[in-house]
LUMDO-116254 format. One record per atom (N, C-alpha, C): chain; atom name; x, y, z. Coordinates in pm, 1 decimal. Each point is the difference from the previous one (the first is absolute). Example, Ala and Ser with C-alpha at 12.3 -4.5 7.8 and 13.67 -1.06 7.14 Angstrom:
<nodes>
<node cadena="A" atomo="N" px="1319.0" py="-569.0" pz="780.0"/>
<node cadena="A" atomo="CA" px="-89.0" py="119.0" pz="0.0"/>
<node cadena="A" atomo="C" px="90.0" py="120.0" pz="0.0"/>
<node cadena="A" atomo="N" px="-35.0" py="105.0" pz="-72.0"/>
<node cadena="A" atomo="CA" px="82.0" py="119.0" pz="6.0"/>
<node cadena="A" atomo="C" px="-77.0" py="109.0" pz="73.0"/>
</nodes>
This chain:
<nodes>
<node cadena="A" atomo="N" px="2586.4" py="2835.3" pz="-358.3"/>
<node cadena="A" atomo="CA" px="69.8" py="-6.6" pz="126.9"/>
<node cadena="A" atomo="C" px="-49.5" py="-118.7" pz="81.1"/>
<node cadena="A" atomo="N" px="94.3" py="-68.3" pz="58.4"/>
<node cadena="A" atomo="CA" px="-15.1" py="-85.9" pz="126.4"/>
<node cadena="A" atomo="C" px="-97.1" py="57.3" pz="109.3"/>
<node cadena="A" atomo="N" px="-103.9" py="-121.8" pz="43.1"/>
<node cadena="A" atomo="CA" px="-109.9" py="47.0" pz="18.3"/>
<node cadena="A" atomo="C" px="79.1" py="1.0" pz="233.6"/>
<node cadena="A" atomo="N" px="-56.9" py="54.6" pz="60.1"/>
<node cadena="A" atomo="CA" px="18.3" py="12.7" pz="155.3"/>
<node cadena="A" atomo="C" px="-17.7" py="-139.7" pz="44.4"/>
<node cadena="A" atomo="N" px="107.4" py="-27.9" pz="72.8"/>
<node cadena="A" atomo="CA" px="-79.3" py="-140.2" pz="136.7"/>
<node cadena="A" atomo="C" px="-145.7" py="39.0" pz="15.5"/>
<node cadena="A" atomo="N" px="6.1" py="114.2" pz="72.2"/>
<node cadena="A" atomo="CA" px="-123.5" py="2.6" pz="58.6"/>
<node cadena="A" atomo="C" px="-108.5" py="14.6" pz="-112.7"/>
<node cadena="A" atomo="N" px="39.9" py="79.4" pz="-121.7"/>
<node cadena="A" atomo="CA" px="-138.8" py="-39.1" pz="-58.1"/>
<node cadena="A" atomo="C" px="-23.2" py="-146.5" pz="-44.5"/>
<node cadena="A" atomo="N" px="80.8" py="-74.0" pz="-41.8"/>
<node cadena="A" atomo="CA" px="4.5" py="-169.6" pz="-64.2"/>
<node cadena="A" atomo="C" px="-89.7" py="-29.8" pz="161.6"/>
<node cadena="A" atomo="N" px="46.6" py="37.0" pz="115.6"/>
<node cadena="A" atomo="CA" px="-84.0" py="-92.6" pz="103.1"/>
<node cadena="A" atomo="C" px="-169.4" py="64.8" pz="12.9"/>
<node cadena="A" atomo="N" px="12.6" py="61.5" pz="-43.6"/>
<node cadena="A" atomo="CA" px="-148.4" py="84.1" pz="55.5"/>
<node cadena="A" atomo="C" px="-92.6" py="-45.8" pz="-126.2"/>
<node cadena="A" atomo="N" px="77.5" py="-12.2" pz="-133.7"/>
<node cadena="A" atomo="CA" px="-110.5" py="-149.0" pz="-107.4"/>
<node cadena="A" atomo="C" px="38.2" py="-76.5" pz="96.1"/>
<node cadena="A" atomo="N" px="72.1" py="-85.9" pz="11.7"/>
<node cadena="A" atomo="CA" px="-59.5" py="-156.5" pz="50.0"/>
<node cadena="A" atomo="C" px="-53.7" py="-4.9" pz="107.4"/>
<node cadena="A" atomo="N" px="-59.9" py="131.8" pz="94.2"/>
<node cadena="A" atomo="CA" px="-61.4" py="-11.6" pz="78.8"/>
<node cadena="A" atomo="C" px="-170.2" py="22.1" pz="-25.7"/>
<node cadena="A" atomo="N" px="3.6" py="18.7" pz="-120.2"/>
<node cadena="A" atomo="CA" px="-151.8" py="49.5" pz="-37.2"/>
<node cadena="A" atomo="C" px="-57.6" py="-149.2" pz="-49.6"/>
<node cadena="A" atomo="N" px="-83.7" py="-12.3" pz="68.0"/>
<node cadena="A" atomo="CA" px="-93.0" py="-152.1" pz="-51.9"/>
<node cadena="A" atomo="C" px="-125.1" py="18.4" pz="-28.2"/>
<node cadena="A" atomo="N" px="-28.9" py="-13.0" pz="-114.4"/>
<node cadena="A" atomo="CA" px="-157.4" py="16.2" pz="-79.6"/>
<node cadena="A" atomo="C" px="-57.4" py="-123.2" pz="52.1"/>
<node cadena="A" atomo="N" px="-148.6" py="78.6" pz="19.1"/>
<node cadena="A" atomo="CA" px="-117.4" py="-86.3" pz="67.1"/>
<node cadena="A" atomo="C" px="-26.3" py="-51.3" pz="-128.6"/>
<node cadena="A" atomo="N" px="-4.0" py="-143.8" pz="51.3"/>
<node cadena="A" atomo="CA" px="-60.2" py="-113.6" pz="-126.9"/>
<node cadena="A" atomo="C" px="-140.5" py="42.6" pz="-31.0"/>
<node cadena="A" atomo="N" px="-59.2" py="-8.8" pz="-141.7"/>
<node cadena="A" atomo="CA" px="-157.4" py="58.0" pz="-10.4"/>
<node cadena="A" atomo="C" px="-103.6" py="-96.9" pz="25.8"/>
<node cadena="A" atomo="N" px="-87.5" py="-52.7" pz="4.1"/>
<node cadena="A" atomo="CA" px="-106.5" py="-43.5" pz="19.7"/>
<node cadena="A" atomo="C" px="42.8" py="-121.6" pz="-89.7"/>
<node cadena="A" atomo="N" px="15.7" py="-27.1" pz="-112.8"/>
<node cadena="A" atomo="CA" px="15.2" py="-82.4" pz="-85.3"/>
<node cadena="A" atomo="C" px="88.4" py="-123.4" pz="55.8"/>
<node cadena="A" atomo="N" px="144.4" py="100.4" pz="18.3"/>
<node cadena="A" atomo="CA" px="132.4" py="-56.0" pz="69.2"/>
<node cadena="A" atomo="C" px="-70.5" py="-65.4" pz="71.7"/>
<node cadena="A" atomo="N" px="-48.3" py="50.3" pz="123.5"/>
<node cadena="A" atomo="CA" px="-16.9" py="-88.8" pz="116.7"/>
<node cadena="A" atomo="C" px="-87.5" py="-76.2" pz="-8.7"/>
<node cadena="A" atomo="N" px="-100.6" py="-1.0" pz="-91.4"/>
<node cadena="A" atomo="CA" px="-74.0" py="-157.2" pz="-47.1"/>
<node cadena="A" atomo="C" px="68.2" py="-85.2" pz="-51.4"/>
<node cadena="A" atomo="N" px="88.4" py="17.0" pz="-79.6"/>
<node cadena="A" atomo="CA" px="68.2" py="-50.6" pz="-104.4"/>
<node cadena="A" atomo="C" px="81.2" py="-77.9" pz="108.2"/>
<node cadena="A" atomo="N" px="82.8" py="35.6" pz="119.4"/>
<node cadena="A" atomo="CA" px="41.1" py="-76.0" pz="50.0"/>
<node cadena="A" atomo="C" px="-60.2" py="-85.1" pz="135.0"/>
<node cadena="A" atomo="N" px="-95.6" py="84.9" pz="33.2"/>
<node cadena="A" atomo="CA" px="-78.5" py="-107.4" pz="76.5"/>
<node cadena="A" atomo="C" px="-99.8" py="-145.9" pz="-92.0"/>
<node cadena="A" atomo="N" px="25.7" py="52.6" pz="-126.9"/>
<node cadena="A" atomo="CA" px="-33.8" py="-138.0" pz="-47.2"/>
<node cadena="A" atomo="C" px="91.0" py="-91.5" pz="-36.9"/>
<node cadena="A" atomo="N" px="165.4" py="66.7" pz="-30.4"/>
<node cadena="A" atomo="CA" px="89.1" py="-136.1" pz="14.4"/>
<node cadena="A" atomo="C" px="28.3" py="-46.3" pz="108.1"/>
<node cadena="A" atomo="N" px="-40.5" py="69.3" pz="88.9"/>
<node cadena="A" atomo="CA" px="48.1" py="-49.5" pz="160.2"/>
<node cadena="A" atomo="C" px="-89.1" py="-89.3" pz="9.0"/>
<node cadena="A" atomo="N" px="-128.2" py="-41.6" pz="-20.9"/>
<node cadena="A" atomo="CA" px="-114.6" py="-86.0" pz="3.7"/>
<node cadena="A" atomo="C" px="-26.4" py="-119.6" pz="-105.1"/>
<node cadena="A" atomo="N" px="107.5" py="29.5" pz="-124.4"/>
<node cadena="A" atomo="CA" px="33.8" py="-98.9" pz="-54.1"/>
<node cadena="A" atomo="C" px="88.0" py="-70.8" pz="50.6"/>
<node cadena="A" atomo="N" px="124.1" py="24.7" pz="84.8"/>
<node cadena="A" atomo="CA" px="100.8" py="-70.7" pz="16.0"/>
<node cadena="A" atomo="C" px="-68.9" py="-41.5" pz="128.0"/>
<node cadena="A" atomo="N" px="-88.9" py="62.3" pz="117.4"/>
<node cadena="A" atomo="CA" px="-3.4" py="-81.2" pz="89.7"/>
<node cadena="A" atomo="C" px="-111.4" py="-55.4" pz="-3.4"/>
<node cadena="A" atomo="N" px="-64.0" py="-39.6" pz="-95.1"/>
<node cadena="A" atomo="CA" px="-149.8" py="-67.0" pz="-18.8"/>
<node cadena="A" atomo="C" px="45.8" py="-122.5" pz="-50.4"/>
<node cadena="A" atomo="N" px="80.0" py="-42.5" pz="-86.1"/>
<node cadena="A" atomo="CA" px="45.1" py="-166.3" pz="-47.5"/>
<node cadena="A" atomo="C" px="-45.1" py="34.0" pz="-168.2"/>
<node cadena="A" atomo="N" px="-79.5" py="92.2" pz="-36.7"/>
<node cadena="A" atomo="CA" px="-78.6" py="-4.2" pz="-111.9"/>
<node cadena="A" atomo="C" px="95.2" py="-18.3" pz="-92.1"/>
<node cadena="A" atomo="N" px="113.7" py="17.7" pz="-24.2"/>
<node cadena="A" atomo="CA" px="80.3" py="-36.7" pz="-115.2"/>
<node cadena="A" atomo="C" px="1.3" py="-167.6" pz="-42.7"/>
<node cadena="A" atomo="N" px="8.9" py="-31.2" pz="110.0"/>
<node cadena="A" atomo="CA" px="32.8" py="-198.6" pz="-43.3"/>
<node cadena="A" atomo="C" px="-182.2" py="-73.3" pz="-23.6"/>
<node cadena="A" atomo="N" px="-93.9" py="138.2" pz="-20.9"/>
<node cadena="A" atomo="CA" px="-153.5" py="-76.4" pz="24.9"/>
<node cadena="A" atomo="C" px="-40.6" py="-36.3" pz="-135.1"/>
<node cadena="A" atomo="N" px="-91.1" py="-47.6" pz="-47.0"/>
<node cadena="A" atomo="CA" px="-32.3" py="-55.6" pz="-118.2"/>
<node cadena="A" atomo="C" px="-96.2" py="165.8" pz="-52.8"/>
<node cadena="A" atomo="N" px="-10.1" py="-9.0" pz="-102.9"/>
<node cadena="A" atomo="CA" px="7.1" py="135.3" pz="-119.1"/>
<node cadena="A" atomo="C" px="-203.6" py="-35.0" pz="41.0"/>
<node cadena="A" atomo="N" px="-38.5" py="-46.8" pz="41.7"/>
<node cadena="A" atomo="CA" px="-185.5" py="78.6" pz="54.6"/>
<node cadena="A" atomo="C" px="16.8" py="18.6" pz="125.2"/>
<node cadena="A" atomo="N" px="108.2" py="-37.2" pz="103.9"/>
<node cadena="A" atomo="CA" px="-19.0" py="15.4" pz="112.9"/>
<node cadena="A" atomo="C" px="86.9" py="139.9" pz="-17.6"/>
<node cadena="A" atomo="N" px="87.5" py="2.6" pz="-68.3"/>
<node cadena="A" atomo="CA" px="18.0" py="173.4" pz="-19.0"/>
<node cadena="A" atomo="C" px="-74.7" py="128.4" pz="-50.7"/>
<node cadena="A" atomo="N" px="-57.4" py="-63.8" pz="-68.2"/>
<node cadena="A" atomo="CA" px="-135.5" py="99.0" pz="-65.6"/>
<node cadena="A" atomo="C" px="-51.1" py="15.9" pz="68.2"/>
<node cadena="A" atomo="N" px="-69.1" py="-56.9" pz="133.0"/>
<node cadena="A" atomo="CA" px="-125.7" py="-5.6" pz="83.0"/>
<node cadena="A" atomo="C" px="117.4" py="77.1" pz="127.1"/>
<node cadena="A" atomo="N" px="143.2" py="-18.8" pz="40.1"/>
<node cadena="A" atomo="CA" px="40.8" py="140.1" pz="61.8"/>
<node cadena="A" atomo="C" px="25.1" py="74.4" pz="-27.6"/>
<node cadena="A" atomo="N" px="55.9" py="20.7" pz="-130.9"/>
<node cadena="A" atomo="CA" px="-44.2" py="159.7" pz="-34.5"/>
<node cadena="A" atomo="C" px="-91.8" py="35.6" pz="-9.7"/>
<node cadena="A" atomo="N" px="-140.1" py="-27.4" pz="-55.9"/>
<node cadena="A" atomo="CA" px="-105.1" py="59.0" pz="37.6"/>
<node cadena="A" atomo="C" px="-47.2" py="51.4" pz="117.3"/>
<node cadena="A" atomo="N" px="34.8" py="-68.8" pz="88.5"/>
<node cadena="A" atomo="CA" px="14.1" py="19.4" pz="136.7"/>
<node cadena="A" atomo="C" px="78.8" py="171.7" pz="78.5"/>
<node cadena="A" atomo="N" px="132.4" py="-67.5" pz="-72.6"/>
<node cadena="A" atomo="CA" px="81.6" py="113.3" pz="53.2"/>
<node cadena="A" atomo="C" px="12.2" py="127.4" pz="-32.7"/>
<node cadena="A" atomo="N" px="-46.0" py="-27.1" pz="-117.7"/>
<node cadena="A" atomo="CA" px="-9.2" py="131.2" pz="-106.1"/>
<node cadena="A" atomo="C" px="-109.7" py="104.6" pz="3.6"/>
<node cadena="A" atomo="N" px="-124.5" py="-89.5" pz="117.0"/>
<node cadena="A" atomo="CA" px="-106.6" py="64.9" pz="21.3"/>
<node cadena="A" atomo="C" px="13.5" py="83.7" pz="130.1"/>
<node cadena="A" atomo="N" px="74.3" py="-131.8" pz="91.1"/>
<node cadena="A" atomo="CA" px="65.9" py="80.6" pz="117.7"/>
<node cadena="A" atomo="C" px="73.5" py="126.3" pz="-8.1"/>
<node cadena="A" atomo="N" px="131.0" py="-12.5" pz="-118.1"/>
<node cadena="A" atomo="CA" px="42.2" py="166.1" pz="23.4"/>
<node cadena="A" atomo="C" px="-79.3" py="112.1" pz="-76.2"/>
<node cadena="A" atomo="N" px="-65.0" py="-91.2" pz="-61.0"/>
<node cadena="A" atomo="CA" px="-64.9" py="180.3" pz="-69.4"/>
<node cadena="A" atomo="C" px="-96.4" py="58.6" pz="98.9"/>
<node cadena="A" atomo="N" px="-77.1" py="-84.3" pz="114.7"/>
<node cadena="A" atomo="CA" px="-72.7" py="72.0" pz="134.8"/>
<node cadena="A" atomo="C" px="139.7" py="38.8" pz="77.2"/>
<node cadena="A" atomo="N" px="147.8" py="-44.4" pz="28.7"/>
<node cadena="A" atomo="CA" px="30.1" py="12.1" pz="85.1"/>
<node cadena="A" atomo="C" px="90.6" py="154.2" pz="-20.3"/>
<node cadena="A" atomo="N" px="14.0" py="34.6" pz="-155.2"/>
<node cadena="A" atomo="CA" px="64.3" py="89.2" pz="-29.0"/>
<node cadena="A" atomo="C" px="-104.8" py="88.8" pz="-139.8"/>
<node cadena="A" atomo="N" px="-59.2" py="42.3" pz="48.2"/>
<node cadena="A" atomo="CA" px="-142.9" py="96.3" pz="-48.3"/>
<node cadena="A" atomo="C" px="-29.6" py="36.8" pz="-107.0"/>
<node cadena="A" atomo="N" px="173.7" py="108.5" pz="-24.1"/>
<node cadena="A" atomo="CA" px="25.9" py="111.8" pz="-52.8"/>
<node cadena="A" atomo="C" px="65.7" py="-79.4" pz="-138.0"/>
<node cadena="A" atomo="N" px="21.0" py="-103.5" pz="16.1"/>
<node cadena="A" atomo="CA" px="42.5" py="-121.4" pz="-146.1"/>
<node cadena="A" atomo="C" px="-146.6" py="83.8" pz="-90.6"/>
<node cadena="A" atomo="N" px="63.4" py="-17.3" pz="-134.1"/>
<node cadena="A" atomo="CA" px="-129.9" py="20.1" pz="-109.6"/>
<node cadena="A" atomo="C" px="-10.8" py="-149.3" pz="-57.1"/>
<node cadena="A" atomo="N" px="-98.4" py="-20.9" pz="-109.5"/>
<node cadena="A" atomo="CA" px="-7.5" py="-155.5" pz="5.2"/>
<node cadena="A" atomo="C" px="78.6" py="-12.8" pz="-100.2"/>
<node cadena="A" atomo="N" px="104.1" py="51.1" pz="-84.1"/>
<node cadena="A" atomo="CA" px="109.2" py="-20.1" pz="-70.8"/>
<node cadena="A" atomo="C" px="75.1" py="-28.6" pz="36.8"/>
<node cadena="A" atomo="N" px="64.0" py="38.0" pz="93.8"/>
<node cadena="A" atomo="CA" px="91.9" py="-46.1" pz="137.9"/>
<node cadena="A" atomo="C" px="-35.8" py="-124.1" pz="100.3"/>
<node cadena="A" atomo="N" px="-75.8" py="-22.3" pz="-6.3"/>
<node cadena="A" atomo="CA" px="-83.1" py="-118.6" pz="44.5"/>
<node cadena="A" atomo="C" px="64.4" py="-134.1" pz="-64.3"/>
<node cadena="A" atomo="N" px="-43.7" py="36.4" pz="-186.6"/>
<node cadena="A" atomo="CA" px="26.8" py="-88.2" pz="-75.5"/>
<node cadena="A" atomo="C" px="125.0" py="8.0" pz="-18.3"/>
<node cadena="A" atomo="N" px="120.3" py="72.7" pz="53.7"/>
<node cadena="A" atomo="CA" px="104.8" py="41.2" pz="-59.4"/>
<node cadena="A" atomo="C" px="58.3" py="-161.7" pz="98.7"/>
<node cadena="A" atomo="N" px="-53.9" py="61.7" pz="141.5"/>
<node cadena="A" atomo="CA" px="120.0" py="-88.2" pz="102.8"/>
<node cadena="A" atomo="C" px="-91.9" py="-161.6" pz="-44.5"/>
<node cadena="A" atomo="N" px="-93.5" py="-27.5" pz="-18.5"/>
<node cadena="A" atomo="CA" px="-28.4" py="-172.7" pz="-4.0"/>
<node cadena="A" atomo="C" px="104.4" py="-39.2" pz="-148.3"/>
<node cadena="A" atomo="N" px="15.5" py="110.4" pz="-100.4"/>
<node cadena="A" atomo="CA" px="107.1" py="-57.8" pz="-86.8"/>
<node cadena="A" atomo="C" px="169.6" py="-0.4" pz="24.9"/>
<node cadena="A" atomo="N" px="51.7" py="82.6" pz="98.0"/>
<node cadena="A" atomo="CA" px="122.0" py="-36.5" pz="66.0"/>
<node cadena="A" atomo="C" px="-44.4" py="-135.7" pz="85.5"/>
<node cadena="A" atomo="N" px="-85.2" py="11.2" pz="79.4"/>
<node cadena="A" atomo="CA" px="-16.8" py="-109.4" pz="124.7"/>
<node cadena="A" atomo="C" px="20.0" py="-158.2" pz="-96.0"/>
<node cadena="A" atomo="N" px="-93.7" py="14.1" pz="-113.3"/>
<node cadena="A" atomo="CA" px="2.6" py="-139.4" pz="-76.8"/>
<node cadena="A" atomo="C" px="131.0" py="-5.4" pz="-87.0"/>
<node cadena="A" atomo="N" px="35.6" py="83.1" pz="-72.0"/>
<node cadena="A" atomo="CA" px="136.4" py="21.8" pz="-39.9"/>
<node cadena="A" atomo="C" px="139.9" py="-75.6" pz="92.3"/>
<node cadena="A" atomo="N" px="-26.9" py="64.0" pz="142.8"/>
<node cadena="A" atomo="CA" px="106.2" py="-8.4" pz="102.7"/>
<node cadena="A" atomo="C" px="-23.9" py="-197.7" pz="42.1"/>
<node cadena="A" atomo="N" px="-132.0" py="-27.3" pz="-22.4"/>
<node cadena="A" atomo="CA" px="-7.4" py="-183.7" pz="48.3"/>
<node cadena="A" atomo="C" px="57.8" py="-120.2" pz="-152.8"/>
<node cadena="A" atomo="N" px="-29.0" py="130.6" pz="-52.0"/>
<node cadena="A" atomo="CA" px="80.7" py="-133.0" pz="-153.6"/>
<node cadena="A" atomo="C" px="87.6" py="-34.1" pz="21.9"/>
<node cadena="A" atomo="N" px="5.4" py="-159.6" pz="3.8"/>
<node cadena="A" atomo="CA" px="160.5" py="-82.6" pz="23.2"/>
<node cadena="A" atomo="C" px="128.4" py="53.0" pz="-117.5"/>
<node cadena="A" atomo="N" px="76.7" py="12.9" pz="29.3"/>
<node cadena="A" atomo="CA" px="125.6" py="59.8" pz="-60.5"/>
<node cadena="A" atomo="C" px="59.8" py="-49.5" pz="-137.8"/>
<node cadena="A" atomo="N" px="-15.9" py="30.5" pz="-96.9"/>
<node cadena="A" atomo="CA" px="37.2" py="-90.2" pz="-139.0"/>
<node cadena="A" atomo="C" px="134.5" py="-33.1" pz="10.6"/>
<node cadena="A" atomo="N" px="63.4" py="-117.8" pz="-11.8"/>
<node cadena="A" atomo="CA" px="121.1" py="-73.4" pz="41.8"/>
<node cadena="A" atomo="C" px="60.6" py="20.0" pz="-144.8"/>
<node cadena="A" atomo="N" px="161.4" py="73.5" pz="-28.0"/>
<node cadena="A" atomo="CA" px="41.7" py="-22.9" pz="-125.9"/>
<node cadena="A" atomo="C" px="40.9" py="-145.9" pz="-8.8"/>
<node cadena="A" atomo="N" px="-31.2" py="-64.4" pz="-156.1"/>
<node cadena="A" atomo="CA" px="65.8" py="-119.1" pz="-75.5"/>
<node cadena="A" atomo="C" px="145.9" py="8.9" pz="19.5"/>
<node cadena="A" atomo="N" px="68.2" py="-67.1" pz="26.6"/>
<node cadena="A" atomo="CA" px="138.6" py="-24.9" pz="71.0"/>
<node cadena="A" atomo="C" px="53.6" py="16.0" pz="-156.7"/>
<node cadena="A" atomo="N" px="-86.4" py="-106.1" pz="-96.3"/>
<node cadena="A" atomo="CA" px="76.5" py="-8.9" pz="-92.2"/>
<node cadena="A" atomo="C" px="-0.9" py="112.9" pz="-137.4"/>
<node cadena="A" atomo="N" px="-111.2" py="53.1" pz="-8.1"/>
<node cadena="A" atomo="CA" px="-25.6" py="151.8" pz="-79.1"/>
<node cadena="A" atomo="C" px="107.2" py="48.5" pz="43.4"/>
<node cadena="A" atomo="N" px="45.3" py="62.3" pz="119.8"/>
<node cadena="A" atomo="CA" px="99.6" py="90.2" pz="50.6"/>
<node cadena="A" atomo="C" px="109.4" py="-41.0" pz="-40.8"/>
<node cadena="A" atomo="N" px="33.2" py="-164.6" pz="-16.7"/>
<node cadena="A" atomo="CA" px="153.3" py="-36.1" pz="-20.2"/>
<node cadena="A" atomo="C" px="-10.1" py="24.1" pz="-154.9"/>
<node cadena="A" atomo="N" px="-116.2" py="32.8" pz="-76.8"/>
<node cadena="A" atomo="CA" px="54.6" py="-13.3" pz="-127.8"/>
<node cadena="A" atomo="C" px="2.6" py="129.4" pz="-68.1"/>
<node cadena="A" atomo="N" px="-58.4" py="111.6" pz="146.4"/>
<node cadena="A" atomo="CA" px="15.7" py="83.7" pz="-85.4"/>
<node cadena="A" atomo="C" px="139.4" py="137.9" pz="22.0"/>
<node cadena="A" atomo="N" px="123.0" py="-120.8" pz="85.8"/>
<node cadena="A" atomo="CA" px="109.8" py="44.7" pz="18.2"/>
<node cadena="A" atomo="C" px="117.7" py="-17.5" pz="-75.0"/>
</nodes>
């Protein structure tokens, strides 16, 4: 059966609290994009993530140190310049 207006609105009114992880996870892309660190040379990035990575694990406690290591491999993941496809691979393989 077709589910109620009112129940369809009363899910999209329910919003799950982001966990501990989440909200590191994005307070560290927020600090990538407004820190410049993407366009920096690959030791001056090492030496801020070390940095930053030390910062959220005091700033968010309850991180275990797996999770720790989880977000510096999205964070470095997320600064790798973008692999550009060969214009011409693609034309040949149409």
């Amino acid at each position: 059966m077709a589910k109620k207006r009112s129940d369809i609105r009363s899910e999209i009114r329910k919003v799950s609290t982001p966990t501990t992880f989440e909200q590191a996870r994005d307070e560290l892309f927020s600090h990538i994009l407004r820190c410049g660190v993407l366009e920096a040379a690959p030791e001056h990035q090492k030496e801020w993530f070390d940095d930053t990575i030390l910062y959220l694990g005091d700033r968010y406690e309850d991180l275990t140190g797996e999770e720790i290591a989880q977000l510096r491999v999205l964070g470095e993941r997320y600064c790798q310049p973008v692999v550009a496809r060969n214009a011409a691979a693609v034309g040949a393989n149409a």
